[in-house]
C-alpha positions, -999 to 999 in steps of 0.1 A, spaced: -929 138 -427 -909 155 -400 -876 174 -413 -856 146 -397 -873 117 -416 -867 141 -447 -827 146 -442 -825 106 -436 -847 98 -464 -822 119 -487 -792 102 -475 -807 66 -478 -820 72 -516 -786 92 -525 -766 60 -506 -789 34 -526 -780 49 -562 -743 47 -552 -741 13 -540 -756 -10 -561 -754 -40 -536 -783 -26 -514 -810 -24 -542 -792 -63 -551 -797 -74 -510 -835 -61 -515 -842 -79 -545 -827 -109 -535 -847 -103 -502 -878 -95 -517 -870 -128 -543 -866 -153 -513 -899 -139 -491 -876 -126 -463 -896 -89 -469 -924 -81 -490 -908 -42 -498 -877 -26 -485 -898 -1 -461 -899 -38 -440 -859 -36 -433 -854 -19 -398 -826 2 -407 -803 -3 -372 -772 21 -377 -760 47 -407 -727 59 -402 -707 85 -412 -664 90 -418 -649 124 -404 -613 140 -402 -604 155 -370 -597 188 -380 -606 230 -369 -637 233 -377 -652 198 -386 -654 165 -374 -675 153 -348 -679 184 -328 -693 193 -362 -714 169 -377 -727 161 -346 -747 191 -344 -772 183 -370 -788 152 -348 -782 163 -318 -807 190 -329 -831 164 -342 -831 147 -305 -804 126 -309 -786 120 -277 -746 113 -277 -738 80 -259 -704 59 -255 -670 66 -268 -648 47 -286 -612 43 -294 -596 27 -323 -557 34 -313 -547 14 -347 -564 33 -367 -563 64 -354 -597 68 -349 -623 82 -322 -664 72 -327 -692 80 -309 -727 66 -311 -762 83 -307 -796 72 -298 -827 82 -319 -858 103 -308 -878 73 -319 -871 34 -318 -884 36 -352 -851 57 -367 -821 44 -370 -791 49 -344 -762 70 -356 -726 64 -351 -696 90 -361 -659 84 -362 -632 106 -370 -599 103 -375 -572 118 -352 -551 138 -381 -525 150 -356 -512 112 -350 -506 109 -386 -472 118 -402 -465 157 -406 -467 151 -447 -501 136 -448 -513 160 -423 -501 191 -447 -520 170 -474 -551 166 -456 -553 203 -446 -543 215 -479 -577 208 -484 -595 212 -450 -581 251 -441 -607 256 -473 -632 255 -444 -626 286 -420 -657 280 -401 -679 257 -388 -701 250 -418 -731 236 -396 -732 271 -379 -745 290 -409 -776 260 -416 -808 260 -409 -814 226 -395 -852 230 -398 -846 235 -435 -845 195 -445 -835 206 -480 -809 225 -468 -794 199 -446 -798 175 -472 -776 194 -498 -749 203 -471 -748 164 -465 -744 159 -503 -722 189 -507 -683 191 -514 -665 206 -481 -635 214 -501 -622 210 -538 -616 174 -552 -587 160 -545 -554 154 -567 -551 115 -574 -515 116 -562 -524 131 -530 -552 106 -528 -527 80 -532 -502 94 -504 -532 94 -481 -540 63 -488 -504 48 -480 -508 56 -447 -546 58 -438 -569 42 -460 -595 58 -442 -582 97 -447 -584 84 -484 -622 76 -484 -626 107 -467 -606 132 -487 -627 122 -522 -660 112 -507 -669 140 -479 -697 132 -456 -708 108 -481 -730 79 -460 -705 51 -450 -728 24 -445 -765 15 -434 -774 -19 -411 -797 -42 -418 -812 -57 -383 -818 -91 -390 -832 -100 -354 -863 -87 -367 -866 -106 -396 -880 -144 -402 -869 -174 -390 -841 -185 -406 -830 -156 -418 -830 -136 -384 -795 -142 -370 -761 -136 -391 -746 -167 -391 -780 -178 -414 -783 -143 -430 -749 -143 -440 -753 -178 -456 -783 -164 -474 -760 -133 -484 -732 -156 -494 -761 -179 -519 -766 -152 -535 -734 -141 -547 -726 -114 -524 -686 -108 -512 -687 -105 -472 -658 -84 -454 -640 -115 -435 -610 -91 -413 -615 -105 -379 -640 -137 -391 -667 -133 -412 -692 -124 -384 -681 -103 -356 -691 -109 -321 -687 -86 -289 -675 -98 -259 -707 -105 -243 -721 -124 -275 -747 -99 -278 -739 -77 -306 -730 -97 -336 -726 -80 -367 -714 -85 -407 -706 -65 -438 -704 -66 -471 -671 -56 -488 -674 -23 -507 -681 -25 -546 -655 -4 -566 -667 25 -581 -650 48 -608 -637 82 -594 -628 115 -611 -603 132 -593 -587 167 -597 -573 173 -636 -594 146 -652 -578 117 -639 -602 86 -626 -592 53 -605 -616 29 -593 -618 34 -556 -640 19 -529 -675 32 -526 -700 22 -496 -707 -10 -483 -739 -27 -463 -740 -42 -428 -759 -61 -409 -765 -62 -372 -776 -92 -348 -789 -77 -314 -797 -110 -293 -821 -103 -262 -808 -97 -227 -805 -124 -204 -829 -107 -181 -858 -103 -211 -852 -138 -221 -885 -153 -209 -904 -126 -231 -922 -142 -260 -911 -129 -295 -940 -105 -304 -935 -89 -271 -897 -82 -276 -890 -42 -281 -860 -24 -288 -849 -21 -254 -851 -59 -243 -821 -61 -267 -779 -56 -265 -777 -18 -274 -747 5 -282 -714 -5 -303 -688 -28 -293 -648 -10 -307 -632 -47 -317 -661 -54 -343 -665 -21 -359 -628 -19 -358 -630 -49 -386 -660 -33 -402 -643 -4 -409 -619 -26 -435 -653 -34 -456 -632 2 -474 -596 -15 -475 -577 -25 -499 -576 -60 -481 -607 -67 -484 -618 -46 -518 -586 -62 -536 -593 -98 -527 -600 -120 -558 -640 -140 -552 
């Protein structure tokens, strides 16, 4: 196993112990015939929250795949949310692509940015620069690691009045956001979202419905869905503990471009198919974390 393979293995297993609702999707998967084992999901994006600050943030992060043979692709811009993202393409079609946002801390009010670097100025240098990326155990532990001390519950709560994402972020770190199941690749009947999320839905699972319930780009060629993040029970600073949100899972449709569409299905790769992001859908995926969506009664 390459030292790549090992640093995504450890944050898919650490992800799947967090967020019960991916071992659920696999089970009910498994349960229905859809998959015979989990290893049979193509896993099409993880994704990971940043805060835009000296010393971290993309600039940061970024350095860890790049170094694996990642290579950094589009930009995007969530002006809303205060948020910048950029995607990047595996070494191999057979890993998953990667896509980083961060969130713009200087357009926030001057009290929650005191708040958030009450915390970040910890960090006094880039803390990528002293790894060893070829050490997968090491990379695996910084991933898992606590950048700066746990947060107060009040200051979570400020944060979280104003960006629910610099919330997340303040309490959970670099903690994986999300992972994508790619349900072109699976059976028919299953294999696009409107009759995966149907499936999902059967089963009892909640689905993030900001913006519609599946998101579509433009060009109707990147349709994607999410569940909404489960609540899980945080300790913050001093003993106290709220339920906050956790992670969520998502799942991607990547139709085939108009130019491949004669290609019969077995000979249909990767690249015959939409690739990249589209800003208006993962703009609403993002909310799979909100309040909006997490506070909603089934």
């Amino acid at each position: 196993m390459t030292t790549l393979e090992t640093v995504l293995n450890g944050l898919m297993s650490r992800y799947q112990e967090r967020v019960p609702d991916v071992g659920a999707i696999i089970r009910a998967m498994v349960r229905e015939g859809i998959i015979e084992k989990a290893a049979d999901i193509e896993n099409d994006h993880i994704a990971f929250r940043t805060l835009g600050v000296p010393h971290l943030g993309i600039r940061s992060l970024e350095k860890i795949f790049l170094h694996y043979g990642y290579r950094k692709m589009d930009f995007y811009n969530f002006p809303e949310k205060k948020l910048d993202a950029y995607w990047y393409a595996p070494p191999s079609d057979k890993l998953p692509r990667i896509f980083i946002s961060e969130l713009r801390v200087k357009d926030l009010s001057e009290k929650a940015q005191q708040t958030i670097r009450s915390y970040t100025d910890e960090v006094t240098s880039d803390p990528v620069d002293a790894l060893n990326l070829d050490d997968a155990q090491a990379v695996d532990h910084f991933l898992h690691s606590g950048l700066w001390r746990t947060p107060t519950l009040s200051d979570y709560r400020l944060l979280g009045a104003e960006s629910e994402y610099a919330a997340w972020v303040i309490y959970n770190r670099y903690y994986l956001n999300h992972f994508t199941v790619s349900v072109h690749n699976l059976p028919a009947g299953y294999n696009t979202i409107a009759d995966f999320n149907a499936f999902l839905e059967r089963e009892g699972f909640r689905l993030n419905d900001s913006g519609g319930k599946i998101k579509t780009s433009p060009d109707k060629g990147l349709l994607q869905s999410s569940t909404v993040a489960r609540m899980i029970e945080a300790e913050f600073d001093g003993g106290e503990k709220q339920e906050i949100a956790g992670s969520y899972v998502e799942f991607a449709e990547r139709r085939v471009l108009p130019q491949f569409a004669g290609l019969a299905p077995a000979d249909i790769r990767r690249e015959h198919r939409r690739e990249g992001f589209e800003a208006n859908n993962a703009d609403k995926i993002f909310e799979s974390t909100y309040s909006a969506q997490t506070g909603k009664k089934d």
